[in-house]
Each structure stands twice: as C-alpha cells, then as structure tokens.
Residue, then its C-alpha position, 0 to 999 in steps of 0.5 A: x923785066x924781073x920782078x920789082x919788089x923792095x928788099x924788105x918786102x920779101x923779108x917781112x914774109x913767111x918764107x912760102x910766100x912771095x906775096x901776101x896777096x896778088x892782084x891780076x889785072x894793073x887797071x883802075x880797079x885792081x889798082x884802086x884795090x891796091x892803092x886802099x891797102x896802103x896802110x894794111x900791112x899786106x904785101x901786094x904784088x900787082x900783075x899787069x900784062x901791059x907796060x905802064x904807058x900803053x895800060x894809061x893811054x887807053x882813050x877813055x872816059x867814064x863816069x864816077x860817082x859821088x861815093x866814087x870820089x868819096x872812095x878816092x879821097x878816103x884813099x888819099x889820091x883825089x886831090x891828084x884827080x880832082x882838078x884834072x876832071x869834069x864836074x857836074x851839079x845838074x842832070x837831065x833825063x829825057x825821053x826822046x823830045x818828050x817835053x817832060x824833062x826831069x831835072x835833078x839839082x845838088x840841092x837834092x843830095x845837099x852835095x857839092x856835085x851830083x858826079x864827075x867824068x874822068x878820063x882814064x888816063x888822068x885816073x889810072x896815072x894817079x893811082x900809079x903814081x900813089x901806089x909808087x909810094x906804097x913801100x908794101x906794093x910790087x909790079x910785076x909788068x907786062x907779065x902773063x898769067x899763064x895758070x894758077x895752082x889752088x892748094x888748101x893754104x895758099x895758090x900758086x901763080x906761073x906768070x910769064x915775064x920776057x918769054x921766061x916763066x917764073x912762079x908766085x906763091x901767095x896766100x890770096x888771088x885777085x881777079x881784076x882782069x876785066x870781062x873777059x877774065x883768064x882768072x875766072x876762066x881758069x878757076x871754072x867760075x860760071x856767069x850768067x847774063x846776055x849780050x844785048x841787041x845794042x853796041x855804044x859808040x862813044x867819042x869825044x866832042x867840043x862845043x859852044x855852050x856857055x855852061x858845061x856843068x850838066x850831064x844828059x842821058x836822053x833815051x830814044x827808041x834805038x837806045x840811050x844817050x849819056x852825054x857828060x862833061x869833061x874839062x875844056x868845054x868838051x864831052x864824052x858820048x856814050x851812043x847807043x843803038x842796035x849793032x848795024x846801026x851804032x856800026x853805020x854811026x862809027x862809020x858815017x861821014x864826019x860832017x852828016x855825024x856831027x848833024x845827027x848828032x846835033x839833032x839827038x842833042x837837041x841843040x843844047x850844046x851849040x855847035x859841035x866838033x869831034x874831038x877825037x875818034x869814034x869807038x864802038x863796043x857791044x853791050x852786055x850783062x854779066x854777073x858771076x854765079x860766086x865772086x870768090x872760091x878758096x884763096x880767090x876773089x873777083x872783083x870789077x869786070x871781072x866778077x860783072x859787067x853791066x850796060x853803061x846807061x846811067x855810067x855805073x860800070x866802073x863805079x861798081x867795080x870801085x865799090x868792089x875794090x873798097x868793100x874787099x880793102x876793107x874786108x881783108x883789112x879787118x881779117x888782118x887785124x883779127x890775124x884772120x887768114x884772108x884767103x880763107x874762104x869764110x873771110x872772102x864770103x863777107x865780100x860777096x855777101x857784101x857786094x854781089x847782091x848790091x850789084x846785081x840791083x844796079x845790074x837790074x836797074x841798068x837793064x829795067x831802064x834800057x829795055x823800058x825806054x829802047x821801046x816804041x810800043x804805045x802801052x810801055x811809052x805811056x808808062x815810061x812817061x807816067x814814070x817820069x812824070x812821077x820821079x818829077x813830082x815825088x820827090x822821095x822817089x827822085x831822092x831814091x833813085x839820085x842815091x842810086x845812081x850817085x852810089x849813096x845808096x847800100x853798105x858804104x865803104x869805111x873808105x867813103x865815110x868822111 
C-alpha cells in the first residue's frame, strides 16, 4: 500500500517535511489524538501496522468514563458511539458477601450517567470514520516502523510498507503503539513498575436481569471482579485471579464456569449464558520514567499501563490524547515549535503525575482487597463503611473514578 495523503497535504508543508506530526500506533488512543487535532492546522500522518478491518475486529470492551464521553463529544464523534454502548446510572462495590455493599447513584455527581462500556470495535470504527473527513489527517497502513532518526529540528521515521522501505520526515513523533511500545523501545525511555501475581479472564455474557443499567466491581481474595453492562442485556467481565487459577477458568468446562460464575455474582444477573470466548492477559503496572524527549511524546499504553480494577486503563490513555491535543494546539497558535522539548514538558508536567495517582490508586485497591489477612479485612471494611457514610470521601473517590477529578482538557469542558 503507498502512502495515502491529499495533494495539498504535502503542498502546505515546509519542503523537509512530510508531516507536521506522525502518529505511531491507529488504535483508539492515537486515533483520538488525531481525531482532536481536526481543526489545528497540523498535518498528521497516522501509522498502523494493521489494516483497518482486522485493527476493528479486536473482541474487546472497556470502560469509558464520564470525561471520556465529555472528551469524544468535545471532539465531535460521540454521537456515532453514544447509542451503540452500555450506559450506567448506579455502582456497587462490594467485598466478597460482605453485606456492606457500597452504592454510588447519579445524584452523586448531578450527571446523566456515572459511565459507559463500549465495545472496541463500535469506538475505533467511529474514529476512523470521523478522521475520514480530516482533510489534515493521512494513513500510512499496515506499515512498520522499523527505526526513528532524532535530529536537532526534526525526526526521521524509516517505515516499511509491502517489503519496501520508505522514509518520513516530520517535526514530532508520537508513541501510541501500546505497552510493548517499539517507539519507546528504540528511544531508550526506562519504565518502572511490575507484573502482578494476577491474570484477568474477560468474556462476554447475556443474562436475565430486568435491568441492565449497574456496574459491579466485587472483590474477592483472589482478586477483583468488574462486571459492566453492554447493550442486549449482555456484559463484559474482567475476571481476575492468580495466574494458574484465571488459566484453569479460561479453561473450565463451560457449564461448571457458568456456576462459579454464578456464584461470584451472587445471582444478581439471573441466569447467565457466554457470550463469547473466554480471553486471558496477565496484569501489570508501568509507568514511564519521562513521557517525552526531543521531537517525541508518549502517550496511552505506551507511556503507562495499569491494573484494570476500577476500568481506567484506556480512559487514562484518552486523557493523554486530549491534554497532548490540546498542548500542541496552543504552541501552533503561538507559531511555537511543537517538537520542541520545552512545549512537550507541558504534557507530561500535565499528565504524568496524574496518572501515576490512578496508578497508585489501582494498586492500593487491589492489593488491599486481594487479602484475606484479619487485620487488612477489618480495614477494608471500615473503609467501606466509611465511603457509605461520608459522603465528601464517596464524592472524591466517584470523581476519581469518573475522570472529574484533576486538570480537565478544554476538550471536556462543555
């Protein structure tokens, strides 16, 4: 496949360049990021090294938060996602069959919803659609980064493209390649963090329950269990235990699954059948020691990863999408250079230290509730008990975990 690109995209460029920015990596981060730079004036190539139908095809679903939402409709494509996803006004966070359930409303937050569950494919297809009609946006897909050259006023990209080898000049590289990063790899950007004892095993499933309008996060000693509702009076389960136990659960005959599963949901679903395959990945905690260099920025997965309690994985990698958007924005207004490392700072001054709260606050909740020692139970509980009848504490922590909390992105604030 060549390099698609509009005849005025390259017109409208310094001769050097090819591109003001490129963005490695077509998922719903990097194309988020590309998506909110419709109207900068920036001329972006976005490189993937999937083709478009099997990038949309991925079987996934995730948790989007309310700033999340406010993000997309600041960016102009939620009205393709809205009616295609799950919506939730209550949630219920519970310890194992401790009784002392904790119950967050929308009268809470005075929103509409407390959060969403989308599935990748509805998302990702609406952002490429959206970015279809960016006069200012390019593919260059499926193509492989195979090594990035920093010079002082600009980097060079060497892609390869059907076994042929082509180069891109541009004035900024994005990283939003995923955890396993090549971007970060070949910039020799450290992380720190660790793998955790825990895989998830997430699925699909329908049920019988008359409402479907609450997500569940029950925490048991083996790990925590988020329970969110998707569209057709289905959900997506993100199942988490140590390694060898979430293996013999992938694994498990369908019908002695279905009863556990059952069980840890404590029959509030009804009856449940699979609705799709069962998926296992293992958990870890990553943060980068710097998001961005000379001419580079990092953000999503790329730049961190997080355990998946609570779902805010991808929202964290939408916030970075919107703050950078908006930073690289600003320095275009101010004819700034925005591969300049003093314009980059603003992003992670910005983002890495919020992230690494939710990173804390991932970590702090699964290591406090996968426990059955006597003395962190009582406290656990005494903290729920607390979040139940103080409500500026069950305020904060809702803010937390709908994204209302921190520096909100112009994007969001409409």
């Amino acid at each position: 496949m060549t390099l698609e690109r509009q005849s005025h995209l390259r017109e409208s460029l310094d001769l050097n360049f090819d591109c003001d920015l490129a963005i490695v990596g077509g998922g719903i981060v990097g194309a988020t990021l590309a998506a909110a730079l419709k109207d900068s004036k920036l001329k972006i190539l976005l490189i993937e090294a999937q083709p478009f139908k099997v990038a949309a095809a991925r079987r996934q679903a995730y948790a989007l938060s309310v700033l999340s939402g406010r993000v997309f409709e600041g960016i102009g494509v939620w009205k393709e996602i809205f009616p295609y996803i799950g919506k939730f006004c209550h949630i219920r966070l519970s310890d194992a069959d401790y009784p002392g359930i904790v119950k967050f409303h929308t009268s809470d937050l005075g929103t509409e919803y407390l959060g969403y569950v989308a599935e990748h494919h509805v998302v990702l297809k609406a952002l490429q659609e959206f970015i279809a009609n960016c006069s200012n946006v390019s593919w260059l897909r499926p193509a492989e980064v195979i090594a990035v050259d920093y010079q002082h006023s600009g980097a060079t990209i060497s892609v390869k493209v059907e076994g042929e080898q082509q180069q891109i000049r541009t004035k900024l590289v994005v990283g939003a390649d995923g955890a396993r990063s090549r971007i970060r790899s070949l910039a020799g950007i450290k992380t720190k963090g660790w793998k955790y004892w825990q895989s998830c095993v997430t699925f699909t499933i329908k049920h019988q329950a008359t409402a479907n309008e609450t997500a569940f996060e029950r925490f048991w000693p083996a790990g925590p269990m988020g329970i969110l509702p998707l569209p057709g009076n289905r959900c997506q389960i993100v199942w988490t235990a140590p390694h060898d136990r979430a293996k013999a659960l992938q694994e498990l005959d369908e019908k002695e699954f279905l009863a556990k599963l059952e069980y840890h949901t404590g029959g509030l679903l009804g009856r449940l059948e699979m609705a799709s395959d069962r998926y296992l990945f293992p958990v870890q905690l990553m943060q980068c020691d710097r998001y961005t260099k000379s001419r580079l920025a990092l953000i999503g997965d790329a730049a961190h990863c997080c355990h998946p309690v609570g779902g805010q994985g991808l929202n964290l990698g939408i916030r970075d999408a919107a703050a950078l958007a908006q930073v690289l924005k600003e320095a275009r207004e101010k004819e700034e250079d925005i591969g300049d490392i003093r314009v980059l700072k603003r992003y992670e001054r910005w983002r890495k230290p919020e992230n690494l709260t939710i990173l804390g606050f991932t970590d702090f909740l699964d290591r406090l509730f996968s426990n059955n020692w006597l003395p962190i139970v009582a406290v656990r509980r005494l903290g729920l008990l607390m979040l139940h009848h103080l409500p500026p504490l069950k305020i904060f922590a809702l803010q937390l975990m709908t994204g209302l909390k921190g520096r909100k992105p112009q994007l969001a604030q409409h």
